[in-house]
N, C-alpha and C positions, 0 to 999 in steps of 0.2 A: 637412708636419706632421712634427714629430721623433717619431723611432720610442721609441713606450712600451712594448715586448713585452716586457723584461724585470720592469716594473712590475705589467701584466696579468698574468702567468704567476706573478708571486708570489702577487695574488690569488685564481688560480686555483687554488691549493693548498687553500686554505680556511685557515680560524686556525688557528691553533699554540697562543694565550695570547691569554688575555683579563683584563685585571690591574684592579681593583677597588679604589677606595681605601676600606676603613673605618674609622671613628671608633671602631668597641670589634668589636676579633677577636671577643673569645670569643662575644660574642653573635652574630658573623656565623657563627662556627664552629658555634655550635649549632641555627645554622638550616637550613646546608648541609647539616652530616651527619644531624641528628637529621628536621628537619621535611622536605626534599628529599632526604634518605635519600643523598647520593652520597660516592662513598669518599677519604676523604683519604688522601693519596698524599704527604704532605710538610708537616711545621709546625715554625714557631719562633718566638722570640717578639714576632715583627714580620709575618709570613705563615701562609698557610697556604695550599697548593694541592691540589687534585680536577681528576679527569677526564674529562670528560665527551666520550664519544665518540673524534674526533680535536685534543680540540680540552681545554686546560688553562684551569681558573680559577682564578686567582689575586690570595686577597684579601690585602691589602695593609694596616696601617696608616698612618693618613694622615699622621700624623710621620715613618715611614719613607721615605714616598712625592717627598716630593724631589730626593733623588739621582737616582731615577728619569727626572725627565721636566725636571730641569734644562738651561738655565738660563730654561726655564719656571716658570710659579708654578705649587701645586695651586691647582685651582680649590676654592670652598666650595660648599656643597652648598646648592642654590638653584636648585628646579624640575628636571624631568628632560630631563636631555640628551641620552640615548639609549635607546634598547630595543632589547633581544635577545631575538633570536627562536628559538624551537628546535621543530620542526618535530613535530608527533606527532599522530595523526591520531584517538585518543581525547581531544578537547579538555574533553567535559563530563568524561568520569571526571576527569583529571585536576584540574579546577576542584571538582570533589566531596571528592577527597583532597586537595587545599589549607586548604579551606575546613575538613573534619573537624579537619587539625591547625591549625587556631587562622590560619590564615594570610587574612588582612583583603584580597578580592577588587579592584581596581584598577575590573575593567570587566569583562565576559565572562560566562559565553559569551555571546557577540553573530557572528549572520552579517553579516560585513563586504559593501558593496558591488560589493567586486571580487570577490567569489566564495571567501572562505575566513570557517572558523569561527577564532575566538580567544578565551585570557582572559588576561588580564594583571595582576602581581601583584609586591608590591616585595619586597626584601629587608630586613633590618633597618638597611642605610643607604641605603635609597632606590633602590638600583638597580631596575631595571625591567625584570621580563621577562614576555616574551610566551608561550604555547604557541599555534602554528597549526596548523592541519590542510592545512600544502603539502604536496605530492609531491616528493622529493627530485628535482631538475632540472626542475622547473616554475618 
């Protein structure tokens, strides 16, 4: 088997950036800062990025988004294709203060089968996150 250590050991950093493509900044801008409360750290008028934790988000518009991931296509936004998760062990508060600020609940709180509580909820171009109740290194 070809050694993949330097592969694993990248992942084992954890993310760096998590890049987002959306169809109208400002309204993603004013979901991230106003309705998820987290602090922007950088905008122009093709991005914006916050950070969370170790780890950068970064929203993108989807005409700038190109350059990016050339000489791939963007893809269009049809059904979700991923979920992020972010780990916090107040699952209902948090689904409380979603819900107060207007924010339309995905699924949740629900105890999942495998032993954790979640709720999950979009953003204003679909992306899709989770909050669960893991322990960090479970």
């Amino acid at each position: 088997m070809k050694d993949m250590s330097k592969i694993s050991d990248a992942f084992s950093n954890g993310l760096f950036a998590i890049t987002l493509f959306v169809e109208n900044l400002d309204q993603s801008k004013t979901f991230y800062t106003n309705t998820l409360g987290l602090s922007l750290v950088f905008s122009d008028e093709n991005s914006a990025l916050y950070k969370c934790a170790n780890t950068y988000i970064n929203l993108l518009k989807v005409e700038a988004a190109g350059e990016l991931v050339a000489p791939a296509q963007v893809g269009q936004q049809s059904g979700i294709r991923a979920v992020y998760t972010l780990p916090f062990e107040d699952v209902d508060g948090v689904a409380l203060e979603l819900q107060e600020a207007g924010v339309i609940l995905l699924n949740g709180p629900i105890d999942r089968p495998w032993g954790i509580r979640t709720v999950s909820f979009q953003d204003p171009s679909g992306h899709t996150w989770e909050i669960a109740n893991h322990k960090v290194g479970n």
